[in-house]
C-alpha positions as CSV (number, residue, x, y, z in Angstrom):
1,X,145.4,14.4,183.0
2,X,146.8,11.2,181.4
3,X,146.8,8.7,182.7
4,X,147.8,4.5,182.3
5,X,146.1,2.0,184.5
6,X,148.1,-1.3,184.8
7,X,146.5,-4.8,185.6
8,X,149.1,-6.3,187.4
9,X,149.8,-10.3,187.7
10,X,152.4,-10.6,190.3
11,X,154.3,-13.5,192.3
12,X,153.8,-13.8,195.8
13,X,156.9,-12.9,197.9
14,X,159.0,-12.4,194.3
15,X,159.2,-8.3,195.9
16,X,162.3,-7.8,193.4
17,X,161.3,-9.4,190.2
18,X,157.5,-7.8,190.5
19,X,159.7,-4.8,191.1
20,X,161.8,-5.0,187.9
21,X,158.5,-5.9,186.2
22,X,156.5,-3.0,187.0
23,X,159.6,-0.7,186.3
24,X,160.0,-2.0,182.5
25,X,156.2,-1.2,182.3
26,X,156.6,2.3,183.6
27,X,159.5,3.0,180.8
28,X,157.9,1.1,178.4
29,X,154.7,3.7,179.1
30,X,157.6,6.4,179.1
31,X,158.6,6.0,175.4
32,X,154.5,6.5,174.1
33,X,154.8,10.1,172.3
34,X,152.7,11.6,175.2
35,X,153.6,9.8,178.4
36,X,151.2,8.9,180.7
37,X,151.2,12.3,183.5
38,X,150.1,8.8,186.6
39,X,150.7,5.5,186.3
40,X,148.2,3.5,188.2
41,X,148.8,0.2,190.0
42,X,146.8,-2.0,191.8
43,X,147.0,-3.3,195.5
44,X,149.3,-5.7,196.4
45,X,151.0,-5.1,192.7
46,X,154.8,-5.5,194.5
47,X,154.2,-8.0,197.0
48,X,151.5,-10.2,195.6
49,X,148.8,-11.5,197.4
50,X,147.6,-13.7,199.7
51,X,151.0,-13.9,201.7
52,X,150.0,-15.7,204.6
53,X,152.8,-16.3,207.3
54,X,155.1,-14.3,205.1
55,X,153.2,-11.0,206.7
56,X,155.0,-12.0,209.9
57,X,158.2,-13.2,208.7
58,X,161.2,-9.7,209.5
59,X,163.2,-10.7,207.0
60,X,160.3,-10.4,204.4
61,X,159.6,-7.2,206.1
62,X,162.9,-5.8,205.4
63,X,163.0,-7.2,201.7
64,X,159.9,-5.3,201.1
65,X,160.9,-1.8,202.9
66,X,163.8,-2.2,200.5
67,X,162.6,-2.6,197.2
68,X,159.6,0.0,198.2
69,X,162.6,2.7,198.1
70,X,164.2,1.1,195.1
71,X,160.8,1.3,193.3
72,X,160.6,5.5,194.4
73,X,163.9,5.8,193.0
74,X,163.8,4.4,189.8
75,X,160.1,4.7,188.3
76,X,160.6,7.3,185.8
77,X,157.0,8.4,185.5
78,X,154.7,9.6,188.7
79,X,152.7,6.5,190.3
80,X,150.8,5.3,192.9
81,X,151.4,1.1,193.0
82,X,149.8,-0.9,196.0
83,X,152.3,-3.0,198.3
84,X,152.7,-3.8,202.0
85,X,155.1,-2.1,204.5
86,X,156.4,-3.2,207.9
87,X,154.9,-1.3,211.0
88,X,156.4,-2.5,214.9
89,X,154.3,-5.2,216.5
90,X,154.9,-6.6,220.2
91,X,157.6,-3.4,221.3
92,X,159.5,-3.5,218.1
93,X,160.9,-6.6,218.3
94,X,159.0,-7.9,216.0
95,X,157.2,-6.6,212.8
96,X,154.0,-7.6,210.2
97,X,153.4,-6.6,207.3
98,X,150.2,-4.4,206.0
99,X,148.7,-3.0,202.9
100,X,149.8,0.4,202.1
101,X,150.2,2.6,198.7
102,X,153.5,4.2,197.7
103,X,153.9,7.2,195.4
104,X,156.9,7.8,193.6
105,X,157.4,10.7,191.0
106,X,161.3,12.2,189.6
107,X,163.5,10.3,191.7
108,X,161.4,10.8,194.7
109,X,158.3,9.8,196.9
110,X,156.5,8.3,200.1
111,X,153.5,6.2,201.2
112,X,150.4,7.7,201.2
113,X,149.8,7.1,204.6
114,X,146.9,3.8,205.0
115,X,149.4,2.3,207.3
116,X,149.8,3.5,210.6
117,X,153.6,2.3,211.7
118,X,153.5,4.0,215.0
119,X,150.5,1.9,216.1
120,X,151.8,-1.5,217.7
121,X,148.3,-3.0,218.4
122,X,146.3,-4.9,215.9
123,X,143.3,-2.7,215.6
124,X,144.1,0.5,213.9
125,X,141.7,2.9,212.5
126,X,140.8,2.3,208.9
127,X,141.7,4.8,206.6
128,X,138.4,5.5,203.9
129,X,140.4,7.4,201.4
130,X,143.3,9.7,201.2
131,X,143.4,12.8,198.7
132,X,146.6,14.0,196.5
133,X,146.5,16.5,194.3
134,X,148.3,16.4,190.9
135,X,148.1,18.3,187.1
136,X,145.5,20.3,189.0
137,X,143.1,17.6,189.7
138,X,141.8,16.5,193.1
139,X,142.4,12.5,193.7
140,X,141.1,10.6,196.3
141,X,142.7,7.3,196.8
142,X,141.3,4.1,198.1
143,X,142.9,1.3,199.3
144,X,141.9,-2.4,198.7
145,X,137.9,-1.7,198.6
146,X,135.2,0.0,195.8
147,X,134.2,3.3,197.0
148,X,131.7,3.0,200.1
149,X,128.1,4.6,199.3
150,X,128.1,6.6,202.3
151,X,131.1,8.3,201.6
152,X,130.8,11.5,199.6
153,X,133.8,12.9,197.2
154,X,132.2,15.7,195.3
155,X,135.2,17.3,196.1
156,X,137.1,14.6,194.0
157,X,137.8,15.2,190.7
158,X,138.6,11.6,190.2
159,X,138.4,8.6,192.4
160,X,141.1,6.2,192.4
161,X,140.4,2.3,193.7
162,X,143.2,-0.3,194.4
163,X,142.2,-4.0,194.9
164,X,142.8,-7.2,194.6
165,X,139.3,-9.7,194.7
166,X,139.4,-13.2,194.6
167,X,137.4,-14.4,192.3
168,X,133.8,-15.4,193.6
169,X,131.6,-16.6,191.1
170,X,130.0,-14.2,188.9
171,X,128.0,-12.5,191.9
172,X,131.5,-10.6,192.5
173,X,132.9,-10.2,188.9
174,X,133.5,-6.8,188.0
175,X,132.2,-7.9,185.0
176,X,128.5,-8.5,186.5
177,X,125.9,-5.4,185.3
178,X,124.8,-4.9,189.3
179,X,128.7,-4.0,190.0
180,X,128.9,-1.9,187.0
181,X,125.8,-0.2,188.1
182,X,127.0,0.4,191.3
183,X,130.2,2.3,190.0
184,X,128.5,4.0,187.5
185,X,126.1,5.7,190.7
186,X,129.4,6.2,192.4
187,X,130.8,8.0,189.2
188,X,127.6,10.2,188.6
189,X,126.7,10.9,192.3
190,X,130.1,12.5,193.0
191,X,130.7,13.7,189.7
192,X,134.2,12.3,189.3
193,X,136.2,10.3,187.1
194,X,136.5,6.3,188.5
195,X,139.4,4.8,188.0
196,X,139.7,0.9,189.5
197,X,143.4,-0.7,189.4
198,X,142.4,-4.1,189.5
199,X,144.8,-7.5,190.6
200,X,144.9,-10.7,188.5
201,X,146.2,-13.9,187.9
202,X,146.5,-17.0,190.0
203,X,148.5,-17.4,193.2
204,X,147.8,-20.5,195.3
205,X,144.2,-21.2,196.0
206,X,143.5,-18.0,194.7
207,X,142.5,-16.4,191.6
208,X,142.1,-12.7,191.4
209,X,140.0,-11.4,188.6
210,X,141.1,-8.3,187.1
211,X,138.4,-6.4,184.8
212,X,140.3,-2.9,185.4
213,X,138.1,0.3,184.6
214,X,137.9,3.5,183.6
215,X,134.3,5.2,184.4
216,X,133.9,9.1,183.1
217,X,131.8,11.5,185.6
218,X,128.8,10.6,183.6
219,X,128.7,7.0,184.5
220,X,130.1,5.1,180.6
221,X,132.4,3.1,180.4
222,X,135.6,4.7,178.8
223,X,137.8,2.1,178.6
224,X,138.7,-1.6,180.6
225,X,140.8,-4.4,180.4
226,X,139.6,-8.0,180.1
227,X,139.1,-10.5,183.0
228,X,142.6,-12.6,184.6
229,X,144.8,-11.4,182.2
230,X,147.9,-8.8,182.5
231,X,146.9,-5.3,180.6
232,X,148.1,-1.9,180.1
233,X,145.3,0.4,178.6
234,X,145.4,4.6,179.0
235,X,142.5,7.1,179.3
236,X,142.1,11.4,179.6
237,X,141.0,12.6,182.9
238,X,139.5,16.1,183.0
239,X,138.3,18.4,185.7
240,X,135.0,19.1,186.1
241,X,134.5,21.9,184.3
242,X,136.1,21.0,181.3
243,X,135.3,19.1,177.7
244,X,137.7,16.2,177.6
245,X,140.1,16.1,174.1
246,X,138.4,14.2,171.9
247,X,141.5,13.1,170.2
248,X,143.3,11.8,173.7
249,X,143.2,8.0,173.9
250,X,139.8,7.4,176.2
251,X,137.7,9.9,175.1
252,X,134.5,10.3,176.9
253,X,131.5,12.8,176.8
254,X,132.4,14.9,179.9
255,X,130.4,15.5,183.5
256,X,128.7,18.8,182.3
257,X,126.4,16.5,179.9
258,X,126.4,13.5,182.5
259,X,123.1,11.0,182.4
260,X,121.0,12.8,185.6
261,X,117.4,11.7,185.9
262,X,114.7,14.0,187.8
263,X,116.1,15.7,191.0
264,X,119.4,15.0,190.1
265,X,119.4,10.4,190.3
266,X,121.3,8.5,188.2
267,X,120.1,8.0,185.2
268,X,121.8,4.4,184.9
269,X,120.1,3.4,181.8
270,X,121.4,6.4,179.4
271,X,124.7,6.3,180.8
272,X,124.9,2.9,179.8
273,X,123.8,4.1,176.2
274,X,127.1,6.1,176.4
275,X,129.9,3.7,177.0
276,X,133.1,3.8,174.9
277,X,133.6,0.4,175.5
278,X,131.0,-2.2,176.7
279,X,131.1,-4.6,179.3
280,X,129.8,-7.7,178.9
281,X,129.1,-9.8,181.6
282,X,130.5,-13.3,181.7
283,X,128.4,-16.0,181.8
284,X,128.6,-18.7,185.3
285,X,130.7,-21.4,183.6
286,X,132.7,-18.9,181.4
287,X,133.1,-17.0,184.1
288,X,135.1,-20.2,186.0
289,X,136.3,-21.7,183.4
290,X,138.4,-18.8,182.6
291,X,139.3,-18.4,186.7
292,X,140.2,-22.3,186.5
293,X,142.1,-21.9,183.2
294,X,144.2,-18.6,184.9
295,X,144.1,-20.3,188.3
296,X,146.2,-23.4,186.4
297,X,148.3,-21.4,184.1
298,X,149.8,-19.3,187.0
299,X,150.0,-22.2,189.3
300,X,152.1,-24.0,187.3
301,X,154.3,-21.4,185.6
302,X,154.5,-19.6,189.1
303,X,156.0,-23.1,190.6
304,X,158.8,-22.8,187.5
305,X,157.0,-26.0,185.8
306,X,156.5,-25.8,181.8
307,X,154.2,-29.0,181.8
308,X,151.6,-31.2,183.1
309,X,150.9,-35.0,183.2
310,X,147.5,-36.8,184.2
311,X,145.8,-39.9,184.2
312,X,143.1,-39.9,181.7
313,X,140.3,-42.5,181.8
314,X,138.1,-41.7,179.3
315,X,135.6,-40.1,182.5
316,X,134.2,-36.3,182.7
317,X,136.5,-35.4,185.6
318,X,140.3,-35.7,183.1
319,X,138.5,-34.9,180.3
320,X,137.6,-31.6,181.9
321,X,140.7,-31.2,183.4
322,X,142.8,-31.8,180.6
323,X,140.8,-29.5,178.2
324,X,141.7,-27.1,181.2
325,X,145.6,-27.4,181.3
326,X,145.5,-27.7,177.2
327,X,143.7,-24.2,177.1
328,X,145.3,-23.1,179.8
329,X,149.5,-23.9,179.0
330,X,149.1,-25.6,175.1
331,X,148.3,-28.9,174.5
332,X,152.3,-29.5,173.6
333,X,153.1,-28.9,177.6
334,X,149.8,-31.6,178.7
335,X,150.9,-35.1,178.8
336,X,148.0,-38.1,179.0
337,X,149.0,-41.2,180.5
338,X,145.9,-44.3,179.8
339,X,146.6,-46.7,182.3
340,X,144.1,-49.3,181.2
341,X,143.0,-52.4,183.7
342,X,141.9,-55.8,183.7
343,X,138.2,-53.9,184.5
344,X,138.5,-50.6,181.9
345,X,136.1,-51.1,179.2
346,X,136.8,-50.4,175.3
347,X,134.8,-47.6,175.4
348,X,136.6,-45.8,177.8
349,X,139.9,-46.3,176.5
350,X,138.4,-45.4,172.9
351,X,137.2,-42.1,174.3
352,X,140.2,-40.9,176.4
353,X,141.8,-41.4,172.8
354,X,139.3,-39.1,171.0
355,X,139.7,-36.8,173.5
356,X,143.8,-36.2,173.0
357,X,143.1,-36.2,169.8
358,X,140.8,-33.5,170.2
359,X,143.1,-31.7,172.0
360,X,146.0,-32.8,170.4
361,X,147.2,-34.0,173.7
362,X,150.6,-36.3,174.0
363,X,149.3,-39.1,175.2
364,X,151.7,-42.6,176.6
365,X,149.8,-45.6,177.2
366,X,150.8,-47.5,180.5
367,X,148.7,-50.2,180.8
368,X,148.5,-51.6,185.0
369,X,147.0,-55.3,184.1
370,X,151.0,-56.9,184.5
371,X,151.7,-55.2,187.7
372,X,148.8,-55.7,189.2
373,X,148.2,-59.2,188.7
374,X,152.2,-59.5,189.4
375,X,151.9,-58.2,193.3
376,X,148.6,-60.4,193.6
377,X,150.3,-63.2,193.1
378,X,153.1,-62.1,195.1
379,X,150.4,-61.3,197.8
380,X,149.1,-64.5,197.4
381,X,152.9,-66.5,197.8
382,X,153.4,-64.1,200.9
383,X,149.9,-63.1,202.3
384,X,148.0,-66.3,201.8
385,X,145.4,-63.8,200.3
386,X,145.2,-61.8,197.5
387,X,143.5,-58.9,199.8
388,X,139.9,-58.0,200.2
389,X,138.0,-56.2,197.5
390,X,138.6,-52.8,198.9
391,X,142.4,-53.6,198.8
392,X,142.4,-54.7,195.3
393,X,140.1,-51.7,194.1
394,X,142.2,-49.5,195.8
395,X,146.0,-51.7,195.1
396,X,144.9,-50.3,190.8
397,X,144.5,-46.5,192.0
398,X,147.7,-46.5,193.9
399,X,149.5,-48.3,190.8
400,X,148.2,-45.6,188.5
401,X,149.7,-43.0,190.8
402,X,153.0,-44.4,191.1
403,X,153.6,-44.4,187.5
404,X,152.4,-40.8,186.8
405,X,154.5,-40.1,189.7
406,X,157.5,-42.1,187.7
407,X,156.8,-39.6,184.8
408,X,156.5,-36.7,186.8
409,X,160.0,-37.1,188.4
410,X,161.5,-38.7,185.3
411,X,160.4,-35.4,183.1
412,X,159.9,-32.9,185.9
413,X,156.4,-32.3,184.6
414,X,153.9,-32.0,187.5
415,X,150.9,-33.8,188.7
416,X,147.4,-32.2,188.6
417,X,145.1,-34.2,190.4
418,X,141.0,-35.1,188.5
419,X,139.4,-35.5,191.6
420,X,135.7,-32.9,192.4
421,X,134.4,-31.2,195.3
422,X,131.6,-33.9,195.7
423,X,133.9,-37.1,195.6
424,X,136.2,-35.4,198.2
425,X,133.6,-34.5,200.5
426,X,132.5,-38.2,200.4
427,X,135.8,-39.8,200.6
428,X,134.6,-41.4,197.2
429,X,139.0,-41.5,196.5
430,X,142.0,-43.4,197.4
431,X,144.6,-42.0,199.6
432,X,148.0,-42.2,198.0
433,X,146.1,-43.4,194.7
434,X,143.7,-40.8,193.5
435,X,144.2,-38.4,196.1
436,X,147.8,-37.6,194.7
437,X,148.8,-34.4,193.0
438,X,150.3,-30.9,193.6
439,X,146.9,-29.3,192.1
440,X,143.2,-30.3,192.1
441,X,141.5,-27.9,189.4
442,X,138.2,-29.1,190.3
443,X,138.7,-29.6,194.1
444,X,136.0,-26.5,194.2
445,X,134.1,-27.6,192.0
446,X,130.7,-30.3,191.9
447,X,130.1,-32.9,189.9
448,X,127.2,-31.4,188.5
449,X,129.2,-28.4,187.5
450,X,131.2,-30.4,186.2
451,X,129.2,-31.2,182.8
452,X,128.0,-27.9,183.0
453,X,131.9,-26.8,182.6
454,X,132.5,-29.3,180.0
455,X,128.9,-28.3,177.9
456,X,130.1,-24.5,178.2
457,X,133.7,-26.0,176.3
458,X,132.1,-27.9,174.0
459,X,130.2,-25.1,173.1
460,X,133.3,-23.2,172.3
461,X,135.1,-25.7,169.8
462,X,134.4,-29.4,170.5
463,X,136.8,-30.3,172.8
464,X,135.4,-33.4,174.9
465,X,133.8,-36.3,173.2
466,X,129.7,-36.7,173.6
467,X,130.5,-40.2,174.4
468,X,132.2,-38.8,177.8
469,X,129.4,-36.3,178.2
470,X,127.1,-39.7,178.1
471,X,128.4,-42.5,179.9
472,X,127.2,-43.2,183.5
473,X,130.7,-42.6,185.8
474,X,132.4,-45.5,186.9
475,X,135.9,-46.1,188.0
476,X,136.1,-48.7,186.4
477,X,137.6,-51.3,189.4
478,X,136.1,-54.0,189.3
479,X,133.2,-55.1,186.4
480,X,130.2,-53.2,186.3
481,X,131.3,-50.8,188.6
482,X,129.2,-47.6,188.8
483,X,129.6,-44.4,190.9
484,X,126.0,-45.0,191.7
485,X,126.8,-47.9,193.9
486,X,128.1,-46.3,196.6
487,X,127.1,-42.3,196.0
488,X,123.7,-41.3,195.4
489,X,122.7,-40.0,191.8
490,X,124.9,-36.6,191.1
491,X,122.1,-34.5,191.2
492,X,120.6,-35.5,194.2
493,X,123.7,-35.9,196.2
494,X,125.0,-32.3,195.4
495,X,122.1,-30.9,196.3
496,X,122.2,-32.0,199.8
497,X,125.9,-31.8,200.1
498,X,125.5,-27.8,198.7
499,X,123.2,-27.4,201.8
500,X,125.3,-29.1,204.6
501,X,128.7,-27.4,203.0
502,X,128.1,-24.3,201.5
503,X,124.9,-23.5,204.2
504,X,126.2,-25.4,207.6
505,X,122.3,-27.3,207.8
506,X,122.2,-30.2,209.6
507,X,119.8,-33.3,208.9
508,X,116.3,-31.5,210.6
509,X,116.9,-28.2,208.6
510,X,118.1,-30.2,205.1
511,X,114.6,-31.9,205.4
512,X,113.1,-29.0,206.6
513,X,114.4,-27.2,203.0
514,X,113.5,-30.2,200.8
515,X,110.0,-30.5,202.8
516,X,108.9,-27.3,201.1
517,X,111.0,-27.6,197.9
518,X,108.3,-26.9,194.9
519,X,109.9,-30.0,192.7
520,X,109.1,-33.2,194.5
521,X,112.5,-35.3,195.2
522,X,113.4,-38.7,196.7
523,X,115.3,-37.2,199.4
524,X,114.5,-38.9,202.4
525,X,115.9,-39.1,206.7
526,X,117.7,-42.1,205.8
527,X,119.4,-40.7,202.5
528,X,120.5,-37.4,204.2
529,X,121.7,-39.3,207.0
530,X,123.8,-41.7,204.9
531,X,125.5,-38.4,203.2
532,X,126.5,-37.0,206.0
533,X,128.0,-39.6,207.9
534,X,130.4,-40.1,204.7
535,X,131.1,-36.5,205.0
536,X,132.4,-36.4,208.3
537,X,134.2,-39.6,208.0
538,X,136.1,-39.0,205.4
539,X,137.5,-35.5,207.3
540,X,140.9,-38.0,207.6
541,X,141.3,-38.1,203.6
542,X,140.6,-34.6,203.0
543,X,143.3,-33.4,204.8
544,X,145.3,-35.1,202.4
545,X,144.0,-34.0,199.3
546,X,145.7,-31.3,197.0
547,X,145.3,-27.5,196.8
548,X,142.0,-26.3,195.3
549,X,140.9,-23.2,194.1
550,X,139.4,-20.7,196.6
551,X,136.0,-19.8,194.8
552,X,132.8,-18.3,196.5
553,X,131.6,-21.7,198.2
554,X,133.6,-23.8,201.0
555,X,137.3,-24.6,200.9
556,X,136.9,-28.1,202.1
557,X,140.8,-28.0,202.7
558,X,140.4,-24.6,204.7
559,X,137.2,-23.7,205.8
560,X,135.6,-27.1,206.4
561,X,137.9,-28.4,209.6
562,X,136.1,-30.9,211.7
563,X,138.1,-32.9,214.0
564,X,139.3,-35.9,212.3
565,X,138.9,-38.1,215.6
566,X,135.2,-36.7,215.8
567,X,132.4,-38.7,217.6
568,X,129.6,-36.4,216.8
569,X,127.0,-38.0,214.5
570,X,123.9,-36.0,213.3
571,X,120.2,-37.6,213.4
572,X,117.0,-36.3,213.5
573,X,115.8,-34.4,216.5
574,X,112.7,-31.8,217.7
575,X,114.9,-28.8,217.5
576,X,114.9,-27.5,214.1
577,X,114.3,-23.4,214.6
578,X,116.8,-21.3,216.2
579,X,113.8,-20.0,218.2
580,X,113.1,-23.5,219.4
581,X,117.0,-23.6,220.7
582,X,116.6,-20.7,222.4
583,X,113.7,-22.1,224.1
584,X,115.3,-25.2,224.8
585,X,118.2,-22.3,226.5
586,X,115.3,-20.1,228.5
587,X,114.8,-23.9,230.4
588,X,118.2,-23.7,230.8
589,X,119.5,-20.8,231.7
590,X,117.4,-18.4,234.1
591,X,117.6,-14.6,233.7
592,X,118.3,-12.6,235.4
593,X,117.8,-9.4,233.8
594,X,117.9,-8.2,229.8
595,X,121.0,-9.8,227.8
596,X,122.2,-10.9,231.6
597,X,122.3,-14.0,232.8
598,X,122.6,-15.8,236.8
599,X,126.0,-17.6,235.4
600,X,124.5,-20.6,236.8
601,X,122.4,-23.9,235.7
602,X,118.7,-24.2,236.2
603,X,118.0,-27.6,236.8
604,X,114.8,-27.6,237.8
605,X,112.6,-30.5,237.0
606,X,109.7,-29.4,233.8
């Protein structure tokens, strides 16, 4: 059997246009001299994912029952595409929206049956797989996962996976050797073709990876398509018992010769030997700068923007972020605004200068020295006072904003903000200053990472000046100014922001971790108490920063919701261990038998 697989980038909600889309592909597939026999979708391919509210929203759920059927109708080759379809919620007044697969062949078709739309209640028994049979081949379909270990399809001529993954770091990448590995058991344990349908592209916070596959029964590597971008690639499925044709596009050595070790176990190491086409695995920062440079592109093209404008300052943060939007839409769509200030140093204006010209940016400068030293003066007429050294700092920020906010509404080009994950979880910003944008491409991402990012670049094509690479950050408001007087170093304070954030510790266990930590450091009670009283205090400006990507750590705009009016400060304490908690809970609470307890107080003086 023939087959195409299609990496899919789709809009979220856009059920008629992804519809359209997909079709053209299909008939586009149709006019190859041999035609596909199954066209292969991933989830989520009509509807786009993540919807959110939209799930909920009946009129969305009628828009996508519709186009379903128009899709069935029209597709002129047979295909299985992922989507969601409306079942009744709270007595069918009201409907939401779940994952399903639809199969349309000649005019004619119907879902394969993961949704259950006669179940009203919100658990419903999950579906592992669902066989079809078609060209005399036995497919088993699953939905939205890889193929669970535990599951056996020996009776499965191929195996057919539909997802959509988010991006999480190279640990999850499709790309990574331990999840090739992992399929490549699957293939050769069952004896079946795998075929994975993979989502990509950018929508929102998210960034799903792509990296579809074709896997032969003997565990290589037939054929794949490459990480976040839209692809269309074809490959020869045959039964069991049969040598696949050699001249079909895919062509693989078939099971009967398969790479079996002693008893039968995989033999992973020859059936890599045998892939048709290798996977390489992508290295950490190539791995998300390329999720960052998709996560961009989409984001803005997706919004119906052609171009971008940013402050540059001649710091690592827009340098980064401009290379980003210059790889990711064209230098000729990134606009670089220099807004110089009574405090910026020569250096830095030099080097945001070698940097367009690196990129071959279009750059305006917009220098803020005459308004700013105009409203101090009118501050001083009005006020008495030209304001207090935070006011003035923070009076420069919120000028630079509102000119790149003149340009953005002037030219309809929008904002991306050049902010990182360690100055936002320190409130180390200005609201309505540096705070401002529709997108934060590094909002996930540490300063650390941050050179490591631009080093990766650099190592590409020189893109960001060493000079940038070199300097000691500063924001430059007022003279002298280094991050280092208010932050930590970089290196020390992500490593104990990593733990709080990404890990949940609290002081004891953070200097329980560095206490045995084999390279000695100079973090200390008072240091890690310092960090994360800025963290929780600055809860008020994070709610107000823009949308950053969703990778494999903390969303700080999602996932990390203290209360803003929070009166809970962290110190050091005797309990450290869970066990000593549950000590502290055993004077407590007094039992009453195993896993039961009196429902009452002890308070019994110790």
């Amino acid at each position: 059997m023939f087959i195409a697989v299609v990496q899919f980038n789709p809009k979220v909600g856009a059920l008629r246009e992804n519809c359209e889309r997909a079709l053209a592909m299909i008939d586009e597939l149709a006019t190859l001299a041999y035609p596909p026999d199954l066209v292969v979708f991933p989830a989520f391919a009509l509807s786009g994912a993540e919807l959110g509210g939209l799930v909920a929203h009946n009129a969305f759920a009628a828009e996508a029952l519709d186009v379903a059927r128009s899709f069935i109708q029209k597709a002129s080759l047979p295909t299985l595409i992922g989507t969601v379809l409306p079942r009744p919620a709270l007595a069918g007044t009201r409907f939401v929206c779940e994952e399903e697969v639809i199969f349309a062949s000649g005019g004619k078709g119907n879902t394969l049956g993961f949704l259950d739309m006669y179940t009203t209640t919100e658990m419903q028994e999950y579906v592992e797989s669902i066989q079809i049979k078609l060209h005399g081949l036995t497919l088993s379909v699953v939905l939205d996962d890889f193929i669970d270990p535990s599951a056996h399809y020996s009776d499965s001529d191929a195996i057919i996976s539909l997802i959509a993954r988010p991006y999480q770091e190279t640990n999850g990448l499709l790309t990574s050797s331990s999840q090739i590995d992992s399929l490549r058991t699957d293939a050769l344990s069952n004896r079946a073709w795998v075929v994975v349908a993979s989502l990509c592209g950018g929508e929102d916070s998210f960034v799903y990876e792509g990296a579809s596959l074709v896997m032969a029964p003997d565990g290589s590597v037939v054929d794949s398509a490459p990480p976040f971008e839209e692809y269309v690639f074809t490959a020869n499925l045959t039964k069991h018992d049969e040598s696949p044709d050699a001249a079909s596009t895919g062509e693989a050595q078939g099971a009967r010769s398969g790479a079996r070790g002693k008893k039968g176990r995989p033999n992973l190491p020859e059936a890599r030997k045998q892939d048709r086409k290798r996977i390489l695995p992508l290295l950490p920062y190539e791995a998300t700068w390329r999720a960052l440079e998709a996560g961009v592109r989409d984001y803005v093209r997706k919004n119906g923007f052609t171009d971008v404008v940013l402050g540059i300052s001649g710091g690592i943060d827009s340098a980064v972020v401009a290379t980003l939007a210059a790889d990711a839409l064209g230098a000729e769509h990134v606009h670089g605004v220099l807004m110089p200030s009574p405090y910026s140093s020569e250096g830095s204006v030099a080097d945001a200068e070698a940097l367009a010209a690196h990129l071959g940016l279009k750059t305006v400068v917009f220098p803020i020295t005459s308004p700013f030293q105009n409203f101090l003066a009118e501050s001083e007429a009005i006020l008495g006072t030209q304001g207090s050294d935070t006011a003035l700092q923070n009076l420069q920020a919120r000028i630079r904003t509102v000119i790149l906010m003149h340009l953005s509404n002037s030219y309809g080009w929008l904002l991306l903000n050049t902010g990182n994950k360690s100055e936002a979880a320190m409130g180390y910003s200005t609201l309505y200053g540096d705070t401002a944008g529709a997108l934060a491409p590094l909002g996930a991402v540490y300063k650390t990472d941050v050179y490591g990012l631009a080093n990766w670049r650099n190592s590409r094509t020189l893109a960001i000046p060493q000079a940038i690479l070199n300097k000691e950050p500063s924001a430059e408001l007022y003279p002298g100014q280094k991050d280092t007087d208010r932050l930590p170093p970089y290196d020390t304070l992500d490593q104990i922001l990593r733990l709080h954030l990404e890990e949940n510790l609290g002081v004891d266990e953070i200097l329980e971790f560095f206490s045995s930590y084999p390279i000695e450091t100079n973090i200390d009670t008072n240091l890690v108490l310092e960090v994360l009283h800025e963290v929780s205090h600055a809860e008020f400006k994070r709610r107000q920063e823009p949308m950053a990507f969703q990778f494999d750590g903390v969303n700080l705009n999602e996932h990390r919701v203290w209360p803003v009016t929070n009166g809970f400060e962290d110190h050091s304490r005797d309990i450290i261990a869970p066990t000593e908690i549950i000590n502290y809970l055993s004077m407590m609470y007094r039992e009453v038998n195993p896993g039961g307890r009196s429902g009452g107080l002890n308070f019994l003086d110790n």
